[in-house]
KOLTI-966614 format. One record per residue (C-alpha): residue number from 1; y, z negated, x. Coordinates in steps of 0.2 Angstrom, whole numbers, plus 2048, in hexadecimal, padded with zeros to 3 digits. Layout:
  nr  yy  zz  xx
 NUM   Y   Z   X
...
***
This chain:
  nr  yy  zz  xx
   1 658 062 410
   2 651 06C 420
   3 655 062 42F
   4 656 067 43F
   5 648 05E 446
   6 63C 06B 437
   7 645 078 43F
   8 643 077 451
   9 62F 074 44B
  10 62D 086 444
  11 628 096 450
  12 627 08C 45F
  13 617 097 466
  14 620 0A8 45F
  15 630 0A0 46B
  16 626 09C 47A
  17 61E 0AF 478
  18 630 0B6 478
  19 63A 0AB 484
  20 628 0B0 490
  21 629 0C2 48E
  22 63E 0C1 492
  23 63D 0B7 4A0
  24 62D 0C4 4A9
  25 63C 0D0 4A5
  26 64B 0C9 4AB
  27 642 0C3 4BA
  28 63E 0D3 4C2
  29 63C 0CF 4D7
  30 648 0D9 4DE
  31 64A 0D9 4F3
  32 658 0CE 4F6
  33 65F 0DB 503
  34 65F 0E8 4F5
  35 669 0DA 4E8
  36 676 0D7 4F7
  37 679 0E9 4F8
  38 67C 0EB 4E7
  39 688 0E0 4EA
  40 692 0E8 4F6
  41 691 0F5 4ED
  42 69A 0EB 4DC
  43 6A7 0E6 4E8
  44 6AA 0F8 4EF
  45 6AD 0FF 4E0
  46 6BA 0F1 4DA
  47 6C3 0F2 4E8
  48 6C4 107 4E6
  49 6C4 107 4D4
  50 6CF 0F5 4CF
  51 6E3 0F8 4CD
  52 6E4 0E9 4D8
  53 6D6 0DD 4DA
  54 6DE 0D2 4E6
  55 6EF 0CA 4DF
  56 6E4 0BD 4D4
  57 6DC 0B7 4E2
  58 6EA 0B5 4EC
  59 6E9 0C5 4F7
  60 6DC 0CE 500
  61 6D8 0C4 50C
  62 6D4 0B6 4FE
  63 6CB 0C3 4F5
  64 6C0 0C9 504
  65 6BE 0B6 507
  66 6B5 0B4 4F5
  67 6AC 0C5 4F7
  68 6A5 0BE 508
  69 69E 0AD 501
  70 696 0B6 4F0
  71 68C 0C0 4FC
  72 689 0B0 508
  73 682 0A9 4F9
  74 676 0B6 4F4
  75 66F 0B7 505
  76 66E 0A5 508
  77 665 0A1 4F7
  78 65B 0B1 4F8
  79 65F 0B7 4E7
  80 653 0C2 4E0
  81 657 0C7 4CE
  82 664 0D6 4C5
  83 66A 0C4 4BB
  84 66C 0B9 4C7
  85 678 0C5 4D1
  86 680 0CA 4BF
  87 685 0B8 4BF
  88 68A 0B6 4D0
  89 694 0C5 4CD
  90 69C 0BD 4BF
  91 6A3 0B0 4C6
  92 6A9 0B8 4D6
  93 6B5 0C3 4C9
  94 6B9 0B2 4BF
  95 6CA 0B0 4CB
  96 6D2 0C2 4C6
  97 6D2 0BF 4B3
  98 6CE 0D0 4AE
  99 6C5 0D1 49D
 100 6C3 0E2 4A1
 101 6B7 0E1 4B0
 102 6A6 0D9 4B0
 103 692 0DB 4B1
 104 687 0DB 4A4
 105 676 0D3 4A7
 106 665 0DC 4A4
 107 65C 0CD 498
 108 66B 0C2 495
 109 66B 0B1 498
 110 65D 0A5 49A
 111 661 099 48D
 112 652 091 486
 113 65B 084 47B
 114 66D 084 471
 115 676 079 467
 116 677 07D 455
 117 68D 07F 455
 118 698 08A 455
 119 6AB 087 45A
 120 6BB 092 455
 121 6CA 091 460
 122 6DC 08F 455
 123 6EE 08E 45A
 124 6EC 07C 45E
 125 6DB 077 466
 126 6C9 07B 463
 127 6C0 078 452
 128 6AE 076 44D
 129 6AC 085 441
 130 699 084 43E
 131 68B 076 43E
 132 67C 072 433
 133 67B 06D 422
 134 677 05A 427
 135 687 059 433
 136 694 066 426
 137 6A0 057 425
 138 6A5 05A 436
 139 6A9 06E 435
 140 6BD 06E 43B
 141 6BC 05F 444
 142 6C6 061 455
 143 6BB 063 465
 144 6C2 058 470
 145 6B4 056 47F
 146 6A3 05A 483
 147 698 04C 48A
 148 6A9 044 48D
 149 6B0 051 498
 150 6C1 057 490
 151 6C1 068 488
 152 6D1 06E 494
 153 6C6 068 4A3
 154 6B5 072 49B
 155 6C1 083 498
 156 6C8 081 4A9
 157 6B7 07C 4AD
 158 6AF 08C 4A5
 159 6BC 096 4AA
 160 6B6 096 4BE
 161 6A5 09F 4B7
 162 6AC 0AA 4AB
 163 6BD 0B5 4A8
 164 6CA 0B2 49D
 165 6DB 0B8 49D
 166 6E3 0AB 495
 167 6E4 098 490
 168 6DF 09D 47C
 169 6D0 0A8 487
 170 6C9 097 492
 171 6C9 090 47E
 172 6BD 09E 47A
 173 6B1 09A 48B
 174 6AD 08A 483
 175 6AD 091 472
 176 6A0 09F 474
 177 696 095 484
 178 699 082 47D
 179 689 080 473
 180 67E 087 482
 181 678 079 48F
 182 674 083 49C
 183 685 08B 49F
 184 68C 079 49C
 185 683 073 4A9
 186 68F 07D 4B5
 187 69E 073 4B1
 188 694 063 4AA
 189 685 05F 4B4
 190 681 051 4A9
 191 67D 05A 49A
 192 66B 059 496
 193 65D 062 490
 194 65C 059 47E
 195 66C 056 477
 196 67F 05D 47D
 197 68A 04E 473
 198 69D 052 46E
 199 6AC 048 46C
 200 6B5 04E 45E
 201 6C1 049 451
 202 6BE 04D 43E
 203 6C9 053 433
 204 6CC 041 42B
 205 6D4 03C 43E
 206 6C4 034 442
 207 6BE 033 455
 208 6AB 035 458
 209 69C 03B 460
 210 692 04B 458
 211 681 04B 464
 212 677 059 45D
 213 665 05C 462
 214 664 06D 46C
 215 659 07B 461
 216 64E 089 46A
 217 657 099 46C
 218 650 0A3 461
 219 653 097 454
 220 664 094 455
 221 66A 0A6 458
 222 661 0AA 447
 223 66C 09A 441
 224 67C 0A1 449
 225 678 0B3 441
 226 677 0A9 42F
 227 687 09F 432
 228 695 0A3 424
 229 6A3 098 41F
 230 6AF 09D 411
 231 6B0 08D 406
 232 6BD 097 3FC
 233 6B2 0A8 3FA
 234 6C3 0B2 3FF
 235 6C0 0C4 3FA
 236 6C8 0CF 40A
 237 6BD 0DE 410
 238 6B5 0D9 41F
 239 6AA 0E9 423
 240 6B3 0F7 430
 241 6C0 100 42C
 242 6BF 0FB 419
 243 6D0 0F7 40D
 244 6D4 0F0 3FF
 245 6E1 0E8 3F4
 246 6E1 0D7 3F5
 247 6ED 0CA 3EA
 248 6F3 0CC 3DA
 249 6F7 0DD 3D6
 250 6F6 0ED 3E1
 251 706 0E6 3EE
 252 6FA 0E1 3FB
 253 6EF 0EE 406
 254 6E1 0E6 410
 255 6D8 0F0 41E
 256 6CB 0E7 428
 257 6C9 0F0 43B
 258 6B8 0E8 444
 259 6BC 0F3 453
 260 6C8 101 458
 261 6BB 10F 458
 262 6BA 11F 44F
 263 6B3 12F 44B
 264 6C3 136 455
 265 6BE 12D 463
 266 6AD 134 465
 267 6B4 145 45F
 268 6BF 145 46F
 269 6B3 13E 479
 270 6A6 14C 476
 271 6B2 15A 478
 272 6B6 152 48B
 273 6A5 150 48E
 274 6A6 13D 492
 275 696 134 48F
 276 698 12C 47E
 277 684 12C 47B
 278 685 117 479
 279 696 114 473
 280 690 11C 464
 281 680 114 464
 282 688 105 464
 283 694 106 456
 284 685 10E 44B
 285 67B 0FB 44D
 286 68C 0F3 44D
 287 68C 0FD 439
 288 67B 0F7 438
 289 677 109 434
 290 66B 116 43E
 291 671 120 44A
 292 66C 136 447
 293 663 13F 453
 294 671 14D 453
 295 681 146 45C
 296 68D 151 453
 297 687 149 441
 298 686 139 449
 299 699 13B 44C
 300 69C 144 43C
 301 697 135 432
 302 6A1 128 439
 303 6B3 127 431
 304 6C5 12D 438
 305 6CF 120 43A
 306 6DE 12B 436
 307 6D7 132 429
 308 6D1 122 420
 309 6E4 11B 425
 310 6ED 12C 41D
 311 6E1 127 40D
 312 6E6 115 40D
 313 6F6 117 40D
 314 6F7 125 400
 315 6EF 118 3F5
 316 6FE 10B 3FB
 317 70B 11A 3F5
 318 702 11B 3E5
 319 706 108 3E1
 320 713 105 3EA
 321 70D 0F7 3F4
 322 719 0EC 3FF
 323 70D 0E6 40C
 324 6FE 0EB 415
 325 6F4 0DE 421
 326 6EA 0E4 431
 327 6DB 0D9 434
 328 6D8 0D9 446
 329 6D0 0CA 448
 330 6BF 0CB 455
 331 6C3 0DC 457
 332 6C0 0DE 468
 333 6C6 0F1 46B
 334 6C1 102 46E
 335 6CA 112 471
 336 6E0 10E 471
 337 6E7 120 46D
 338 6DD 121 45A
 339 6E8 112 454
 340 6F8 11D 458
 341 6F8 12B 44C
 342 6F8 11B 43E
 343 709 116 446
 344 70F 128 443
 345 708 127 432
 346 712 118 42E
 347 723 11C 435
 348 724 12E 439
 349 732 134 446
 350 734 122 447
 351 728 11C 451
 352 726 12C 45C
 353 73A 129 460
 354 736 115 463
 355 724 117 46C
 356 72F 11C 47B
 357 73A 10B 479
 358 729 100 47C
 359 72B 0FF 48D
 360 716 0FC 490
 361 712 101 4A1
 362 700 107 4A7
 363 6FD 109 4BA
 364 6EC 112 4BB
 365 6E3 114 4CC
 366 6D9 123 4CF
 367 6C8 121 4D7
 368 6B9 12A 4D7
 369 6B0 11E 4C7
 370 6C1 121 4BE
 371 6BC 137 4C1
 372 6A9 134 4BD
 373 6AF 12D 4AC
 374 6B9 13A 4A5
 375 6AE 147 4AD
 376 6BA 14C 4B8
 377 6BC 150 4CA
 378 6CD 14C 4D5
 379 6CF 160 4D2
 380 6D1 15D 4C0
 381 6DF 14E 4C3
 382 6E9 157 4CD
 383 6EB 168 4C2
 384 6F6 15C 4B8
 385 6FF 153 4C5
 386 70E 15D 4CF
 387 709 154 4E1
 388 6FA 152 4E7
 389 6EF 141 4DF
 390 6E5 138 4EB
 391 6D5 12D 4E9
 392 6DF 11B 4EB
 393 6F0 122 4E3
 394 6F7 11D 4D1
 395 6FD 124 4C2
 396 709 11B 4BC
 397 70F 11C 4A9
 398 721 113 4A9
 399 72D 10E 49D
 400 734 11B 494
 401 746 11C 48C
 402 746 11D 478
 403 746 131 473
 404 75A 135 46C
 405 754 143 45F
 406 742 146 45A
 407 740 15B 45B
 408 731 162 450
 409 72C 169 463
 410 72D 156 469
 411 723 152 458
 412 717 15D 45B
 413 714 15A 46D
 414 710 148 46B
 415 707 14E 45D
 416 6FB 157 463
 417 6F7 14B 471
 418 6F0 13E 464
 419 6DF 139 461
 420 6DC 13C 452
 421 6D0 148 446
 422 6DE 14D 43A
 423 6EB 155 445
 424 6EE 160 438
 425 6F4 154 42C
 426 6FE 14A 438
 427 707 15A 43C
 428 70B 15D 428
 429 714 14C 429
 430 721 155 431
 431 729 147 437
 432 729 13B 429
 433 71C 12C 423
 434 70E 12C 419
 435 714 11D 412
 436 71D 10D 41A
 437 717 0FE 412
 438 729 0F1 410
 439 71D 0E4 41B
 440 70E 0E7 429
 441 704 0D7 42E
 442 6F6 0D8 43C
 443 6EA 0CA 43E
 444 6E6 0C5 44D
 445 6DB 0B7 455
 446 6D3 0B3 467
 447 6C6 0C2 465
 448 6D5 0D0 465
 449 6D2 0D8 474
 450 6D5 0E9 47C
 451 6D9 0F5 471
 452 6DC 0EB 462
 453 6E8 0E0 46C
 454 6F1 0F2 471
 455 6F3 0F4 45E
 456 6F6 0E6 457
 457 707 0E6 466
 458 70D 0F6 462
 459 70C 0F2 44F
 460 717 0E1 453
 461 724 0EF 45C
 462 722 0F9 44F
 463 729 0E9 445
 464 719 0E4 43E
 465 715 0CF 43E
 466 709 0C8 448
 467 6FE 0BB 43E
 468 6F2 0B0 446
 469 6EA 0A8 455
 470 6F0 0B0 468
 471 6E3 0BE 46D
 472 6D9 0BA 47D
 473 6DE 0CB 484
 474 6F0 0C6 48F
 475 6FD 0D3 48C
 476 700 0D6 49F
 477 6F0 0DA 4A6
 478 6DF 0E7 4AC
 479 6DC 0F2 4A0
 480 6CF 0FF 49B
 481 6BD 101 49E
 482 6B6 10B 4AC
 483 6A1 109 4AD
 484 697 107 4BB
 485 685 103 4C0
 486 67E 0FE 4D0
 487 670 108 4D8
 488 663 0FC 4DD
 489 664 0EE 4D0
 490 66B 0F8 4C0
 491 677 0EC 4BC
 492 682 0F4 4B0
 493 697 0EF 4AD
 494 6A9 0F5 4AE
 495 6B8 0F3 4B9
 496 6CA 0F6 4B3
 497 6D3 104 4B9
 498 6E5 100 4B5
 499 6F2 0F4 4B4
 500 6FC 0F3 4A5
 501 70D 0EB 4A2
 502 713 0E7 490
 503 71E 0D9 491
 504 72A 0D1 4A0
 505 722 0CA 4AE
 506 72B 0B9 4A9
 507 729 0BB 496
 508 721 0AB 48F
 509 716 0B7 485
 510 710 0C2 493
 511 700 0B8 496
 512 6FE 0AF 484
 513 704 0BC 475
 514 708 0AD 469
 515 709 0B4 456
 516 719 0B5 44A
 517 70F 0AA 43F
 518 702 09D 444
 519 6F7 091 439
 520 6F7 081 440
 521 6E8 074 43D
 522 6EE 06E 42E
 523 6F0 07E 428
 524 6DC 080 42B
 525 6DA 071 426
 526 6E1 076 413
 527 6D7 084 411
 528 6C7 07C 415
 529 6C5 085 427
 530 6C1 093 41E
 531 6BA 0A3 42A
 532 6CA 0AB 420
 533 6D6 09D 422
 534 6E3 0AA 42C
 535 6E4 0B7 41E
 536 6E5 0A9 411
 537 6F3 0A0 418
 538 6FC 0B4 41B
 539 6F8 0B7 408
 540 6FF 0A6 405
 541 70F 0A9 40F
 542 712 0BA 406
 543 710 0B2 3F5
 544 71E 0A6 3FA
 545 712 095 3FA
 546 716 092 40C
***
């Protein structure tokens, strides 16, 4: 049996070599006048860019108040590197919450050492999903502390450093940052440089310690990378946008959805001559596949979500299938407006008479970073606006009453303001469904975010059932992307530009989406902790065994 010890023995000199050559990188000197500026500069732009970056941190003043002591800070402890101001800028932004607005570091973080776990977060607490042969029997077990620190106290803890919208995202801090020491350290001083020890309880009801020796970086990302666990070898397409029946018979349609990007995307992208150049890089090595030289063939290859949706469910009109299940889960977004024509091609007149009965709200400020990235200029926003727009003003999207009578002009309107490649064959609809399977079931777990959170809420109000663990992304928050960099640094990140509104301030689900249907521990428990223990436990629920 390999033990850790064997492995933490092997490619030590190649490790040393590589973690050397990153840290010359990530090191750069940079003037700390110059890394200061930059920061002025960051919170410039949030203030002109932000729908409203003060409320979370209890007002201007307050806001100006943390602004003042991030840059104290970076004078006073003459910070000299693009990372070190990345993280500072970090946690300046943890108070407002935003998933949406953040930094990117140039080399990443300087971890040199990890532990070999891994954690999933579930309706009712944290699990251990992964660990190394020699510990297996403790895969499931409950995380209950870290070095004895209380795991509410650690995502508080974590959640002063980094954002999350909600309780369910704080879980997520501590399950993507638990197994690194040094980011620990923020929130537990005492963890060390050999071991990080965890209180858990297994799945037998047993209280322990699990202390596992930390592994060298290198080492345990090629472990995480290898990590699988499906005890049950469940056979549900997990590749992007790829379906399938699943169960007995032909009743059950399965589409698999890693993120909510498309060729219509790119397609409407490039003919508004937004840069897209590494979006679309990204999603080629998210495919594993390489990119072609020729932008247009680079877009031509990737599928059309509404085409392979129309030819999905053509097959579920064939065979009459009941029920169709959306697997959302760590699909963290992408482009909104591609997952609509898919709601006309399910319910026809339906949904464009009730998409006007959501009652979502957007508020969107226009600033100049909002112009630069859709290549547009305060002249282009206000050919479409009756009064004058002004840098600093809103557009505001509100609640809209349902439509009384769907007309084919109405139709055809709404139509042709979709995102989608096939147009032509949502306008041969004429107003009635593809196909409307009897049952729609999305999946959704913490790592639904963004996009895929914006679908997988408009399917629930389109009736669908929403199975799963709550998604991290808080139904009344920032929204959307808008990129920046910063002139003397190069740091590279986002800012939100709108505010959006799904639910009642005082809904219970405003912040926290809780599903129709949850899995509790147990329920993990009985299929093993199985990667696939949600869609089992659906595909259990629609055979009628639970």
């Amino acid at each position: 049996m390999t033990t850790l010890k064997s492995i933490f023995s092997k490619n030590l000199s190649v490790l040393t070599l590589a973690l050397a050559i990153a840290a010359n990188c990530a090191n750069a000197q940079i003037p700390n006048d110059s890394i200061v500026a930059d920061f002025n500069e960051f919170v410039r732009l949030l203030e002109e860019t932000h729908p409203d970056p003060y409320s979370n941190y209890g007002g201007r003043p307050f806001f100006r108040k943390a602004a003042m002591e991030t840059r104290f800070g970076l004078a006073m402890d003459s910070v000299t590197t693009a990372d070190e101001l990345a993280n500072r800028i970090r946690e300046f932004l943890a108070p407002l919450q935003d998933g949406h607005t953040g930094v990117r570091s140039q080399q990443g973080p300087d971890h040199k050492f990890l532990a070999p776990i891994m954690f999933e977060a579930i309706n009712d607490g944290i699990i251990i999903s992964r660990l190394p042969d020699e510990y297996k029997d403790y895969i499931g077990s409950r995380l209950l502390a870290i070095e004895n620190v209380p795991v509410k106290e650690v995502c508080d803890g974590l959640a002063k450093h980094y954002t999350a919208e909600n309780e369910i995202g704080k879980m997520l801090l501590v399950c993507y940052r638990g197994m690194q020491p040094v980011t620990l350290r923020k929130v537990i001083p005492s963890v060390g440089d050999e071991y990080i020890t965890y209180q858990v309880e297994t799945p037998k009801g047993k209280r322990t310690d699990l202390k596992l020796p930390l592994m060298p970086v290198e080492q345990a990302r090629q472990w995480y990378a290898a990590q699988q666990h499906t005890v049950t070898k469940a056979n549900f397409p997990d590749k992007d946008l790829t379906y399938d029946f699943v169960g007995k018979g032909k009743n059950t349609m399965y589409l698999k959805l890693q993120s909510i990007m498309a060729r219509d995307c790119f397609e409407y992208m490039q003919s508004n001559g937004w840069n897209y150049q590494e979006q679309l890089q990204r999603m080629y090595n998210a495919r594993g596949e390489e990119m072609p030289a020729d932008p247009k063939q680079a877009i031509a290859q990737i599928p059309s979500f509404s085409e392979e949706f129309e030819k999905m469910l053509q097959l579920m009109k064939q065979n009459r299938s009941k029920n169709l299940i959306i697997d959302l889960r760590g699909n963290d977004g992408g482009f909104t407006p591609i997952t609509l024509p898919t709601l006309y091609q399910m319910w026809g007149d339906r949904y464009i008479k009730e998409m006007g009965g959501f009652e979502t709200e957007f508020y969107t400020m226009i600033s100049p970073l909002l112009a630069k990235k859709y290549n547009a200029s305060l002249e282009d926003i206000n050919r479409e606006s009756p009064v004058p727009i002004l840098y600093g003003d809103y557009q505001y999207s509100n609640k809209r009453q349902e439509v009384p009578e769907v007309t084919e002009q109405y139709r055809n309107r709404v139509i042709s303001q979709m995102m989608s490649s096939v147009k032509d064959k949502l306008m041969a609809q004429n107003g009635q469904p593809v196909y409307t399977p009897e049952h729609v079931y999305v999946l959704t777990d913490p790592g639904t975010f963004s996009a895929a959170f914006h679908y997988a809420f408009y399917l629930s109000k389109m009736g669908a059932t929403i199975v799963g663990v709550t998604c991290s992304q808080a139904p009344n928050t920032y929204m959307e992307m808008t990129p920046f960099e910063l002139p003397r640094t190069g740091l590279k990140g986002s800012i939100s530009n709108s505010l959006q509104l799904f639910l009642p301030v005082d809904d219970p689900r405003a912040h926290d989406f809780t599903p129709d249907l949850m899995p509790t521990y147990e329920d993990y428990k009985r299929y093993n902790f199985d990667d696939n223990t949600i869609p089992m436990y659906l595909m259990d629920v629609i055979d009628g065994k639970r």
